[in-house]
N, C-alpha and C positions, 0 to 999 in steps of 0.2 A: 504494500500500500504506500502510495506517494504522501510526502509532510503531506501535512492540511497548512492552508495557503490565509497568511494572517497580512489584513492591511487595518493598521491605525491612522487613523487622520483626526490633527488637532495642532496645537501651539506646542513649543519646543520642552519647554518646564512639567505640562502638565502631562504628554504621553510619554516622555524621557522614564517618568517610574515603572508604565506598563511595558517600554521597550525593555528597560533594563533584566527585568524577568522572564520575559517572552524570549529572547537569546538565549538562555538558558535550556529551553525546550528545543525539540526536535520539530520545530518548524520552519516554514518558507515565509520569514516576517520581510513586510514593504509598509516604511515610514511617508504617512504626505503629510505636509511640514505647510500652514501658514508664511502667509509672504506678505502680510499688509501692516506690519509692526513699522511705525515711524516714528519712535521713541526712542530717547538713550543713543546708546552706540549704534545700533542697527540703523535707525533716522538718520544720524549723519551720513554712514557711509553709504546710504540709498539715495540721499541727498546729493553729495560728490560723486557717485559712481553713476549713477541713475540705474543702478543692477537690484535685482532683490534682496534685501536687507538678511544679514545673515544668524542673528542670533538664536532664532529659535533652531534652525541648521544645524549650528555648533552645537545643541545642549541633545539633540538628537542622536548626532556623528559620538557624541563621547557615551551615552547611552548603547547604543550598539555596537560599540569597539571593545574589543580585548583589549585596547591598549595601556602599557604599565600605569601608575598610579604617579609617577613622577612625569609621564608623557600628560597625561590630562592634567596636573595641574600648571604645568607650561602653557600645554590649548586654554586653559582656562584662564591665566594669570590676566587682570584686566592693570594697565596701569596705573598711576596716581592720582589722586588729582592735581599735582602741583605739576604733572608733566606737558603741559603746552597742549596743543594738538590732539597727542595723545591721550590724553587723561579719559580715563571710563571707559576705553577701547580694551574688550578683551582680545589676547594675542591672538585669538583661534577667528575672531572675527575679521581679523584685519589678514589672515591668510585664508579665508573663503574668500572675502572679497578681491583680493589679489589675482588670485585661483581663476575666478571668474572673470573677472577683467581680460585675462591674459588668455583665456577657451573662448572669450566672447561668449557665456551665456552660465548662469549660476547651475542650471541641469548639468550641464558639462563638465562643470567644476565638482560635483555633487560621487559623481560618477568615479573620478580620480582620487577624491578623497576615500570614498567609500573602500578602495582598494586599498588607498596608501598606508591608512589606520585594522585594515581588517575586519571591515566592520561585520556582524552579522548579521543578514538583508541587506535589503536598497533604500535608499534615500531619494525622496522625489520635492522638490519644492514645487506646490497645486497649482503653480501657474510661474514661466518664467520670466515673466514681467512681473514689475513690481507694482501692487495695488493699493489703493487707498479707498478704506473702508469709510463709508457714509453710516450714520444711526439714523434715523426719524422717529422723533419720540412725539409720543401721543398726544401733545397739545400742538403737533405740525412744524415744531422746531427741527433743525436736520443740522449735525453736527458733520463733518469729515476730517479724518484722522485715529487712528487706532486710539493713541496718547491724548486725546482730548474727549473722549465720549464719557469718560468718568466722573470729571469737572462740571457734565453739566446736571441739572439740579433737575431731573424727571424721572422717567417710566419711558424704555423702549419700544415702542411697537414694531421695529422690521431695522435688518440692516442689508444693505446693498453695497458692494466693491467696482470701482471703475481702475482703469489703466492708471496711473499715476503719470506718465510721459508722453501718451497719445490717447485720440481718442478711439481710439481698436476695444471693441470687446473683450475683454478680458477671457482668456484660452487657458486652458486645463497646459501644465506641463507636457511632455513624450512622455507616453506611457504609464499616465497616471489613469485615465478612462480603461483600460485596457486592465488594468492591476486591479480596481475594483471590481469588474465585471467576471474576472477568473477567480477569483477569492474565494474560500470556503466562506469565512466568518471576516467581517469588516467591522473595527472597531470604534468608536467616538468616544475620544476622550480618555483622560478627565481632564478640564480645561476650562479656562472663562468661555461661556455660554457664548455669548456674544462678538467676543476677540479673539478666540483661540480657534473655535470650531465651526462657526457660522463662516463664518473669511470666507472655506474652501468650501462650504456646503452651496454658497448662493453662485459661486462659478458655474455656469448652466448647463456645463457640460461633463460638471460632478454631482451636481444633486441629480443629473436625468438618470446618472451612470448609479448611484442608487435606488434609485426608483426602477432600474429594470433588473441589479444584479441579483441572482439567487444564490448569491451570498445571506447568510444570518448577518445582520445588523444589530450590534450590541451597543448602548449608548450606558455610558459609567458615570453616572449620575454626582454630580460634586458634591463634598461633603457640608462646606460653608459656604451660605451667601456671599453674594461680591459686592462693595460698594459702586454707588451708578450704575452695573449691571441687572442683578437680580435680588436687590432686596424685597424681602417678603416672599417669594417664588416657594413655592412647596416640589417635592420632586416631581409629582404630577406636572407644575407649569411650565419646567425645563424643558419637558417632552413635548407637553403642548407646540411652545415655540420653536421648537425642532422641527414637528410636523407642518408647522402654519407655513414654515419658509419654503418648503415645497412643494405643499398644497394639497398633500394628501400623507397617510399615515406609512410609515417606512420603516421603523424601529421593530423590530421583533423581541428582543431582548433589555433590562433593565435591568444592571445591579447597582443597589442602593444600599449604605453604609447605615445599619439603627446602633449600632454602640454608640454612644454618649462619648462627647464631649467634654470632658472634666470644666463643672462651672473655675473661672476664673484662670484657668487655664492656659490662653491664648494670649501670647504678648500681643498686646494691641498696638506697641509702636513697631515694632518691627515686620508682623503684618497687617498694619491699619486698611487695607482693602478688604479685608476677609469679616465677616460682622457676627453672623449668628449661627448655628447649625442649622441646616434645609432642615423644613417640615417634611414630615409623609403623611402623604393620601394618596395611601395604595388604592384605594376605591378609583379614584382618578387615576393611576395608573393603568387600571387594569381593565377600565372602560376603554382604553388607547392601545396597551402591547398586549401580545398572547402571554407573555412570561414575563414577570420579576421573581427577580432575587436576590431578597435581603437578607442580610449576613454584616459578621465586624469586618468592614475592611481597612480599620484605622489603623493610623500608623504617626503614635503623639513624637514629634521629636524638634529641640530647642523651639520650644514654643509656640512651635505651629500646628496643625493638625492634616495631615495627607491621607493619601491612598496605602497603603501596603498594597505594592507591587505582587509579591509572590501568592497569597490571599484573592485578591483580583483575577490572576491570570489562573490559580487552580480553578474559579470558577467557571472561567471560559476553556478551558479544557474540558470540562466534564462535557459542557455544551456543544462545542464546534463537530459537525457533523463533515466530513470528509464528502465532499461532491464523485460522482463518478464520470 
């Protein structure tokens, strides 16, 4: 029997835990990596380079590499701030975008890296132009910029992505339409709702490409609210807005974290975007997917509350059904 054929698509930080476990198993994993981050380091050098910004890339590539523990904290070393120029540049950013400058296209660069570190699977950035995500929030305001939609003071109802450097439709990368459509099981997440995983889902020719794959669609449900994102959101409304952006219901699978939160718990300065633990209404879930499955999948560490990687992915083992 062939692996079973595993694609994640979301932001770099938040499927970096499920990739890091998923290599571990004996599958055929494909990473699609958001590309509409215009904040921080990645903002400048999308800025200067006009290429797709590469941070969430980088947090990807060290996720699915063997490589040593002194090689990634080099890839990771970000400068000083007192260093000019460079300051807030991490090292592994400034050689993707190198990379890419030098192949003419960040897919290309993705490709070389992918080899040069060993990584295990592919790495796709959802489109090789680099995009700028729009919000419209429910009293008709409409923000654009990934780094700006948190600042403003609403309720989102829809986000949409345009080309950032022309006005071309925005195009799915090589062989990212093609990687969800062969896929056993196609994973979402865990990631900000709005900036992490919508980015790639409203590219029209990834959300069509799940809405026809028979692939199992799993979507991993985040543990805390986000600020400007989804405050108040029960896991039920995360799904909701999942399905609304496509327009019809696509998710088959849902695993939702019920272990608690230790009250007082959470350093709130260090992550002041993260607010409260998601409500459940399984009732609401289950009016929406065939299947949830709730279980601890936490994972408390310096003050923040995540996913447990290894927890998660025994889940979607048990699930993923090998296509023939």
């Amino acid at each position: 029997m062939r692996k079973p054929k595993i694609a994640v698509i979301g932001g770099g930080t938040g499927i970096s835990v499920i990739l890091d476990s998923l290599r571990k198993r004996d599958v055929d994993i494909s990473a699609i990596v958001t590309v509409a981050d215009d904040g921080g380091s990645s903002g400048e050098l999308r800025k200067n380079t006009q290429l797709t910004p590469p941070g969430d890339l980088r947090n990807v590539l060290v996720a699915l590499s063997d490589m040593p523990k002194f090689y990634e904290r080099v890839f990771q070393y970000r400068f000083a701030d007192q260093d000019g120029p460079l300051a807030g540049h991490p090292l592994g950013n400034l050689i993707i975008a190198g990379i890419s400058e030098m192949q003419g296209s960040t897919y290309n660069a993705m490709q070389i890296l992918t080899k040069f570190f060993h990584t295990t699977g592919k790495i796709y950035p959802s489109s090789d132009s680099p995009l700028t995500l729009h919000a419209v929030f429910t009293d008709g305001v409409e923000v654009a910029g990934e780094s700006r939609i948190a600042d403003y003071k609403g309720m989102i109802d829809h986000v949409y992505v345009t080309n950032t450097y022309d006005d071309e439709k925005p195009q799915a990368s090589r062989k990212v339409v093609q990687t969800i459509l062969d896929s056993d099981m196609v994973v979402l997440g865990p990631g900000s709702l709005f900036t992490s995983i919508l980015p790639n889902l409203v590219i029209e020719e990834i959300g069509q490409a799940l809405l026809e794959t028979k692939a199992q669609v799993a979507y991993v449900c985040n543990i805390m609210t986000q600020r400007g994102e989804t405050e108040h959101f029960t896991d039920a409304n995360h799904v909701e807005v999942l399905h609304r952006h496509l327009g019809q219901k696509f998710i088959d699978t849902v695993l939702v974290n019920i272990e608690n939160v230790p009250k007082d718990y959470m350093n709130c300065n260090k992550f002041d975007e993260y607010l409260v633990q998601v409500e459940h209404d399984f009732k609401g879930l289950q009016e929406q997917v065939p299947r949830v499955i709730s279980s601890n999948f936490l994972r408390l560490e310096n003050g923040g509350a995540f996913h447990d990687g290894n927890l998660v992915v025994e889940e979607l083992m048990k699930n993923i059904q090998v296509r023939k």
